[in-house]
BALOBA-1460 file (C-alpha; in Angstrom, 3 decimals):
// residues 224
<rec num="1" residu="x" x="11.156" y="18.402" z="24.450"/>
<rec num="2" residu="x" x="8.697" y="20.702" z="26.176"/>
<rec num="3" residu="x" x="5.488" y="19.625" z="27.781"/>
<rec num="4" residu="x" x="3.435" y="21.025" z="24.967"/>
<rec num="5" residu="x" x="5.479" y="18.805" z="22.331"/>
<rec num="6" residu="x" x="4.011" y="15.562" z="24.111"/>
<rec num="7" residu="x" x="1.163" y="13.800" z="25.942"/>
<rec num="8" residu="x" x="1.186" y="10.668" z="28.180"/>
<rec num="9" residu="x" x="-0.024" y="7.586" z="26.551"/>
<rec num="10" residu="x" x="-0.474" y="4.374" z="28.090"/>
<rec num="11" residu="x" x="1.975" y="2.428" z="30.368"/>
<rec num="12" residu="x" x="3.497" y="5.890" z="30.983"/>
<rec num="13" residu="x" x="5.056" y="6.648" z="28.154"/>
<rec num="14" residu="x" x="5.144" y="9.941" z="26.368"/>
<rec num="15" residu="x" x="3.808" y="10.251" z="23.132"/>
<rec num="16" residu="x" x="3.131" y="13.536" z="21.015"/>
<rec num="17" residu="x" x="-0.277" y="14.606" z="21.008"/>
<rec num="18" residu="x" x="-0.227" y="17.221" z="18.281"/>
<rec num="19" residu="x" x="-0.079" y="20.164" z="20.910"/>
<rec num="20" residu="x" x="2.259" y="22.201" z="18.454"/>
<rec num="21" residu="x" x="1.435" y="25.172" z="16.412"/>
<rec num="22" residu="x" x="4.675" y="24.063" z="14.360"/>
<rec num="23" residu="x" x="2.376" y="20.873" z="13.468"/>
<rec num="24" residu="x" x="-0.892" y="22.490" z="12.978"/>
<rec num="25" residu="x" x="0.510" y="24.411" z="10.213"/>
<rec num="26" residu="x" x="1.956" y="21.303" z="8.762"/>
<rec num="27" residu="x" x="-1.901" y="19.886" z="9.008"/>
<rec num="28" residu="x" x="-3.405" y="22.482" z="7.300"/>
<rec num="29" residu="x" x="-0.843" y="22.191" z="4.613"/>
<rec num="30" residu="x" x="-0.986" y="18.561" z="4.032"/>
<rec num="31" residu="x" x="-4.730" y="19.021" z="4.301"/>
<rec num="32" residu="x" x="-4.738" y="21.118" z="1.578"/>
<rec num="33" residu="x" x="-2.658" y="19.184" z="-0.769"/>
<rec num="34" residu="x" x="-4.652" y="16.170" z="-0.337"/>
<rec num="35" residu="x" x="-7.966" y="17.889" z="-1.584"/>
<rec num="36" residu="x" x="-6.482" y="19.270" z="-4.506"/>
<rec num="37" residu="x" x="-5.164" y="16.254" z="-4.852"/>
<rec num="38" residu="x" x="-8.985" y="14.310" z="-4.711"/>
<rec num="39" residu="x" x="-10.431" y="16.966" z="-6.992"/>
<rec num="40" residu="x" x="-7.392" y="16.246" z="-9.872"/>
<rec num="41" residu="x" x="-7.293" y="12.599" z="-9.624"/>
<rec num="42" residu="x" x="-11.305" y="11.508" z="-9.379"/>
<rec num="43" residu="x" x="-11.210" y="13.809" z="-12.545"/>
<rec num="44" residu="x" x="-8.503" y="11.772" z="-14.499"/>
<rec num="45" residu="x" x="-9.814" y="8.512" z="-13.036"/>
<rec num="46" residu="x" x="-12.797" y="8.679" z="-14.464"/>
<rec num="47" residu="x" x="-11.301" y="10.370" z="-18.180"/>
<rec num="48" residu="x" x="-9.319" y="7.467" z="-18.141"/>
<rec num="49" residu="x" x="-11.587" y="4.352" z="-16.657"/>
<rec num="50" residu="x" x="-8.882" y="3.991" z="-13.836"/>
<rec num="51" residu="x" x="-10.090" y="2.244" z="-10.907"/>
<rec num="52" residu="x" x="-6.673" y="2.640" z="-9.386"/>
<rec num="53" residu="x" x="-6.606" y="6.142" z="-9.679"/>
<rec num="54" residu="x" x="-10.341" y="6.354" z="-8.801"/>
<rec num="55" residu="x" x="-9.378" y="4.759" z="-5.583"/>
<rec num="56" residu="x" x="-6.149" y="6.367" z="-5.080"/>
<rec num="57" residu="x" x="-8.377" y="9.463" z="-5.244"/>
<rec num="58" residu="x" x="-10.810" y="8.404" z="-2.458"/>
<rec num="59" residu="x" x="-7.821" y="7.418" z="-0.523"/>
<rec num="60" residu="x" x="-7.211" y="11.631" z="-0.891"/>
<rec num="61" residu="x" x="-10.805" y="12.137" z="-0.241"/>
<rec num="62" residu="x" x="-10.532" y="10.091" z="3.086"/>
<rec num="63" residu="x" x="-7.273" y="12.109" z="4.240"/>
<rec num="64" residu="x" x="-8.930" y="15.156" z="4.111"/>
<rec num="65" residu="x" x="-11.690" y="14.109" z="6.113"/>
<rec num="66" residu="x" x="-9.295" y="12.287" z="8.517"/>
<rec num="67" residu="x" x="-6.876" y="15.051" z="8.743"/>
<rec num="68" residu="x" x="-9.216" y="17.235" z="9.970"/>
<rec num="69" residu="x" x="-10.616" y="15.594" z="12.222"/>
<rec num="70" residu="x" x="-7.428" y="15.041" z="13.666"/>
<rec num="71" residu="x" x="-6.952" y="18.655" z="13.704"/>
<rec num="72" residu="x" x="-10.054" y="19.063" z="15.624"/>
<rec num="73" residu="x" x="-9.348" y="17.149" z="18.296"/>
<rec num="74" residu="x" x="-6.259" y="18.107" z="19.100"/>
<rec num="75" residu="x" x="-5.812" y="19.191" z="22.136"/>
<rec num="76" residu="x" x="-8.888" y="17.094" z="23.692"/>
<rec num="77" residu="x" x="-8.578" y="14.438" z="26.407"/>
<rec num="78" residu="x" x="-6.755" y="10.949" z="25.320"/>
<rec num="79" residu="x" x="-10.126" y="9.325" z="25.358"/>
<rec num="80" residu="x" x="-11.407" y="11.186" z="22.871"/>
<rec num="81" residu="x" x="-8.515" y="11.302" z="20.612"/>
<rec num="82" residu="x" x="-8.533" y="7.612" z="20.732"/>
<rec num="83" residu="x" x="-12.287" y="7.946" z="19.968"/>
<rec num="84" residu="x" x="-11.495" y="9.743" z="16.528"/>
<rec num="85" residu="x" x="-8.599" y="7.556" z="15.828"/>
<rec num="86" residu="x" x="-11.320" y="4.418" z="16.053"/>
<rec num="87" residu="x" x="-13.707" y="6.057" z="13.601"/>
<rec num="88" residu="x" x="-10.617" y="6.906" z="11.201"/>
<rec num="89" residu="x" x="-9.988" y="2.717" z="11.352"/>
<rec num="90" residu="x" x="-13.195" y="2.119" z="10.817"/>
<rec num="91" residu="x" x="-13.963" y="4.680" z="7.945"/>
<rec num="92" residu="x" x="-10.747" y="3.163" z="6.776"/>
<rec num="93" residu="x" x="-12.316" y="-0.837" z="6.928"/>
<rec num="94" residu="x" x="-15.329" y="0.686" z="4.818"/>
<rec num="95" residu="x" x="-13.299" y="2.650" z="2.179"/>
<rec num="96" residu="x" x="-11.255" y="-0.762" z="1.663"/>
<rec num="97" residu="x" x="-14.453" y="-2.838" z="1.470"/>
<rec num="98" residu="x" x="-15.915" y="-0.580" z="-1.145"/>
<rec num="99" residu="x" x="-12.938" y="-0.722" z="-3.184"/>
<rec num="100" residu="x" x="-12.818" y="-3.971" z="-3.309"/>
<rec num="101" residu="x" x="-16.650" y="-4.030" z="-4.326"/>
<rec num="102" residu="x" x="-15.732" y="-1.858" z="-7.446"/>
<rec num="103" residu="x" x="-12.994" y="-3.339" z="-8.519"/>
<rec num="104" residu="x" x="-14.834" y="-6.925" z="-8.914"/>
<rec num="105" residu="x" x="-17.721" y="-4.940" z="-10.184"/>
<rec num="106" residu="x" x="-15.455" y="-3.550" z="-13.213"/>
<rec num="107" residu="x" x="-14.090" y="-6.536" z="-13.857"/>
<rec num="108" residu="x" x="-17.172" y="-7.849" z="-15.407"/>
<rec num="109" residu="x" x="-17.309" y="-4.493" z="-17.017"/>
<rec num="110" residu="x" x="-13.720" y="-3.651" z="-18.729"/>
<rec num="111" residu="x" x="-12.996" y="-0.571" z="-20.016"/>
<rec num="112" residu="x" x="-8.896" y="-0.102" z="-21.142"/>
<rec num="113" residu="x" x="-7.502" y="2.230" z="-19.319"/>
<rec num="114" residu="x" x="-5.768" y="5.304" z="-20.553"/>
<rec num="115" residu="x" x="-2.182" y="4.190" z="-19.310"/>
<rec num="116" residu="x" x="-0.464" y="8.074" z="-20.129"/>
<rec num="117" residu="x" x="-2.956" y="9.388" z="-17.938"/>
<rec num="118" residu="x" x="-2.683" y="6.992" z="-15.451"/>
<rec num="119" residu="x" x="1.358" y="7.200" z="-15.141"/>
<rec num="120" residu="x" x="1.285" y="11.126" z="-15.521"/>
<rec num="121" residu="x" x="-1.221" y="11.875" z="-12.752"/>
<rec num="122" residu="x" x="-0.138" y="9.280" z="-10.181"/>
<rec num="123" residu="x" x="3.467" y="10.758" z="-10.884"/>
<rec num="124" residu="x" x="1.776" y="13.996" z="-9.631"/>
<rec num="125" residu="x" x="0.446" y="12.416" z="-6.927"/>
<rec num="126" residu="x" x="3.779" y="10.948" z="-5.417"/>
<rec num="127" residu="x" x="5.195" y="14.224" z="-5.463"/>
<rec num="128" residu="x" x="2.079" y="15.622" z="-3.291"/>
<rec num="129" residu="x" x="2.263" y="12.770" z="-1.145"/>
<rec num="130" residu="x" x="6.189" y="12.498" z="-0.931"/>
<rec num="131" residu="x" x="5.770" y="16.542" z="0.168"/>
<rec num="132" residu="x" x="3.076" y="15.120" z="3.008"/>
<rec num="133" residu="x" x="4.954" y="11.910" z="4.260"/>
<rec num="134" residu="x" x="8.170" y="14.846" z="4.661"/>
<rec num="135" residu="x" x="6.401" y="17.201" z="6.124"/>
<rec num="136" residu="x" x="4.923" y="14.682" z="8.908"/>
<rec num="137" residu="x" x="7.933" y="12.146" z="9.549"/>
<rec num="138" residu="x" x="9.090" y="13.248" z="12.720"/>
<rec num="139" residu="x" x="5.482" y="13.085" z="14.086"/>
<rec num="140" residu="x" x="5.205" y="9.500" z="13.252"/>
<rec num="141" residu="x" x="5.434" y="8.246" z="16.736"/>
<rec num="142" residu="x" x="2.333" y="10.066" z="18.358"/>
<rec num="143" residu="x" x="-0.295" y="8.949" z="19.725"/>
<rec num="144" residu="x" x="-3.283" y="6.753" z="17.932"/>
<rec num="145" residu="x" x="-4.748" y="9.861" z="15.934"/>
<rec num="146" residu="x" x="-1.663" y="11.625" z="15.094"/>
<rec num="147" residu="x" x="-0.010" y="8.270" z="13.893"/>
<rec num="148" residu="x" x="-3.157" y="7.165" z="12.220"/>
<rec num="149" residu="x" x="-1.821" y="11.023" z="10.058"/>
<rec num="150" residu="x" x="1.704" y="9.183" z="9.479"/>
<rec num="151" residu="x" x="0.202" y="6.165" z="8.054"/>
<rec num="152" residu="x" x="-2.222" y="7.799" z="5.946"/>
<rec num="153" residu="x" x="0.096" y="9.807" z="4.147"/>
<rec num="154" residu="x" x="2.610" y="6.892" z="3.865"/>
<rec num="155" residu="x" x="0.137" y="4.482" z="2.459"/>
<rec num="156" residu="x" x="-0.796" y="7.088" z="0.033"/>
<rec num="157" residu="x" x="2.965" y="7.280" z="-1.170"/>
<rec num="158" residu="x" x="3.494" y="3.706" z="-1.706"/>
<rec num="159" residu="x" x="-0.484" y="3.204" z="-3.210"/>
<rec num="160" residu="x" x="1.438" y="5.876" z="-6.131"/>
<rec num="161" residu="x" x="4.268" y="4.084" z="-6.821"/>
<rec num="162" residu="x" x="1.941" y="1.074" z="-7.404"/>
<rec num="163" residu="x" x="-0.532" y="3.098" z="-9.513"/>
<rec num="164" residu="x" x="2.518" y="3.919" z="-11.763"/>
<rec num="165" residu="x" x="3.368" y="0.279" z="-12.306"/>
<rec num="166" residu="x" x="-0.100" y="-0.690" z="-12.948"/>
<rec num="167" residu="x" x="0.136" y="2.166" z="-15.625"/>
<rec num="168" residu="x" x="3.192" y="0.465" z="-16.935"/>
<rec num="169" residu="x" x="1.549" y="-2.995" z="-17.094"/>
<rec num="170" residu="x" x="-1.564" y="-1.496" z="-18.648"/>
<rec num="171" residu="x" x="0.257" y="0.182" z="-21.369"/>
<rec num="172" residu="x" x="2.325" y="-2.987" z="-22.008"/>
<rec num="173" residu="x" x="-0.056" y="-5.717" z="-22.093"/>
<rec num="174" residu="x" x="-2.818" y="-3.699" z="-23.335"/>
<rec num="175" residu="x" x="-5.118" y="-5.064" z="-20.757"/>
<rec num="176" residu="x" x="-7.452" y="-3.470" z="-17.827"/>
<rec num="177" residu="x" x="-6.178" y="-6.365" z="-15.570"/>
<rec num="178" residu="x" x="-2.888" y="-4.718" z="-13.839"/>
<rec num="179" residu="x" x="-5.186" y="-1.845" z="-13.194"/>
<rec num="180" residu="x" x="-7.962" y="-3.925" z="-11.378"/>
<rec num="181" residu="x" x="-5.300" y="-5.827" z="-9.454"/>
<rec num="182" residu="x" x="-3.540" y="-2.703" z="-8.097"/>
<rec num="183" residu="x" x="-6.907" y="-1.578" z="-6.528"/>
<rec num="184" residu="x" x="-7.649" y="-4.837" z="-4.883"/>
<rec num="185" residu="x" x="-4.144" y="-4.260" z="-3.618"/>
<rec num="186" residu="x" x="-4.644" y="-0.566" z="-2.619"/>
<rec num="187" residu="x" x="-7.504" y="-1.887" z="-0.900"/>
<rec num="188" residu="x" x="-5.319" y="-4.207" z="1.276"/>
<rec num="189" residu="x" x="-3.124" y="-1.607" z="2.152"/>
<rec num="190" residu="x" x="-6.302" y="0.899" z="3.682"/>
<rec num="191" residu="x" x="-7.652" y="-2.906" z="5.541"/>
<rec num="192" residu="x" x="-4.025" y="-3.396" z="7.249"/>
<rec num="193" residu="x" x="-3.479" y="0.149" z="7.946"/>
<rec num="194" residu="x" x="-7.197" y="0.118" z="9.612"/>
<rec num="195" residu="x" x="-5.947" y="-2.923" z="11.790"/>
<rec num="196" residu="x" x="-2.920" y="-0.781" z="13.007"/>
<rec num="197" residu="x" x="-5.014" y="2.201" z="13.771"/>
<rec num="198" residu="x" x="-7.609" y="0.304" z="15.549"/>
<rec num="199" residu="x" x="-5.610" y="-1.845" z="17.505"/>
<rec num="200" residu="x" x="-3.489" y="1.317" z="18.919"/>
<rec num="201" residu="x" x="-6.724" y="3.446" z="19.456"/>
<rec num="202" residu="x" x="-8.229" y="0.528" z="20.897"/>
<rec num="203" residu="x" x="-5.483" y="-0.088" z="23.923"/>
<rec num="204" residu="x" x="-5.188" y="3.760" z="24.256"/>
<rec num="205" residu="x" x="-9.148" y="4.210" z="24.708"/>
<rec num="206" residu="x" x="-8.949" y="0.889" z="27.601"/>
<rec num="207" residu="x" x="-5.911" y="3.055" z="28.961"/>
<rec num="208" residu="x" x="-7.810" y="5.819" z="29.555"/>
<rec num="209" residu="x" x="-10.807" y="4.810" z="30.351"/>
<rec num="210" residu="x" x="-8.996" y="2.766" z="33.352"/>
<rec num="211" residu="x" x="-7.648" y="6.495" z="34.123"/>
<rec num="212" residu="x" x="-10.920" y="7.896" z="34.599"/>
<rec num="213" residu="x" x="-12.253" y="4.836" z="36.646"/>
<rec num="214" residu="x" x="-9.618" y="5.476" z="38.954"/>
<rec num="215" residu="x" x="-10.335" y="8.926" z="40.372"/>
<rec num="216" residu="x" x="-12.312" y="8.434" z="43.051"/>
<rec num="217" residu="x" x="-16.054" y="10.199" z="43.097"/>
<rec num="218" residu="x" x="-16.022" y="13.971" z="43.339"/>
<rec num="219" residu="x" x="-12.044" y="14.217" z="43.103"/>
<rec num="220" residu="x" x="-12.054" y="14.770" z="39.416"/>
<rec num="221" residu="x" x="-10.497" y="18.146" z="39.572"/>
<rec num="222" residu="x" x="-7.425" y="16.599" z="41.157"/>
<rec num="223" residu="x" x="-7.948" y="18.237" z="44.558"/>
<rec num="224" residu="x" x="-6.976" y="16.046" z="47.630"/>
């Protein structure tokens, strides 16, 4: 490994910071697939009063916004890196929380899902995400923001598989319920994913904080 392909983290240990062009590419392509993705399923979500795929499709939304920002701080100090990854945990915590919020909201209000719909387009989106979690595997051990990227696109993967069973338990018991109860789930998935984020973000953020602390005053350009 070069220097370039990894940063310190704390304790010492090396951890890839995203200084790559190799993985910038890679961003900008898995940033694009996830808004055509958002655009495709919000659209079939609401043709087919799917609250799974409506928030499978913010789950895109937020991976747009999320890979980008880790794209724009690549590069920047670890401090601020772990700054981004905290607001991607947190954005994370809200998107979960809203979810949630919907998905009792609709169950007062129950509308049958198109099931077809439902099992064709989150079919579509396991193949975009599948593409994504490929593309990004062996940059899965990085540091807070680029492994915040990692779980993203994993969570997205599995949150597809469970859309398609919901479709299959929609279509078989003619009921809205397996479609509400995979969104509460999806939602559990974003909350324990925001955990993991915050947690690592967290003790990298302390770690380098305590890094700054410890340059003495007026020796911050490394000079004896």
């Amino acid at each position: 490994m070069t220097h370039s392909d990894h940063a310190c983290g704390c304790c010492g240990t090396p951890r890839f910071d995203g200084l790559n062009p190799r993985y910038k590419r890679i961003l900008w392509t898995v940033i694009a697939i996830n808004a055509a993705m958002f655009a495709v399923e919000i659209t079939a979500g609401a043709l087919a009063h799917s609250q799974a795929l409506q928030a499978d499709a913010l789950d895109f939304l937020a991976d747009t916004v999320t890979y980008g920002l880790s794209l724009a701080v690549i590069g920047a100090s670890l401090r601020t890196r772990a700054l981004a990854a905290l607001g991607k945990g947190t954005s994370l915590v809200v998107m979960s929380f809203w979810v949630l919020g919907a998905t009792l909201y609709r169950a007062f209000f129950l509308a049958l899902p198109r099931a077809e719909v439902m099992g064709g387009i989150a079919l579509l989106a396991l193949a975009a995400n599948a593409a994504s979690v490929l593309l990004l595997m062996r940059y899965r051990e990085g540091d807070a923001n680029i492994r915040s990227v990692w779980l993203c696109s994993r969570n997205d993967a599995i949150g597809n598989v469970i859309v398609m069973l919901a479709a299959l338990g929609v279509w078989d018991s003619h009921s809205a319920w397996p479609d509400l109860a995979v969104a509460a789930v999806m939602a559990g998935v974003f909350l324990t994913s925001s955990v993991q984020i915050l947690r690592q973000a967290w003790a990298e953020y302390q770690a380098a904080s305590a890094g700054e602390a410890s340059i003495p005053l007026g020796r911050a350009d490394g000079l004896p």
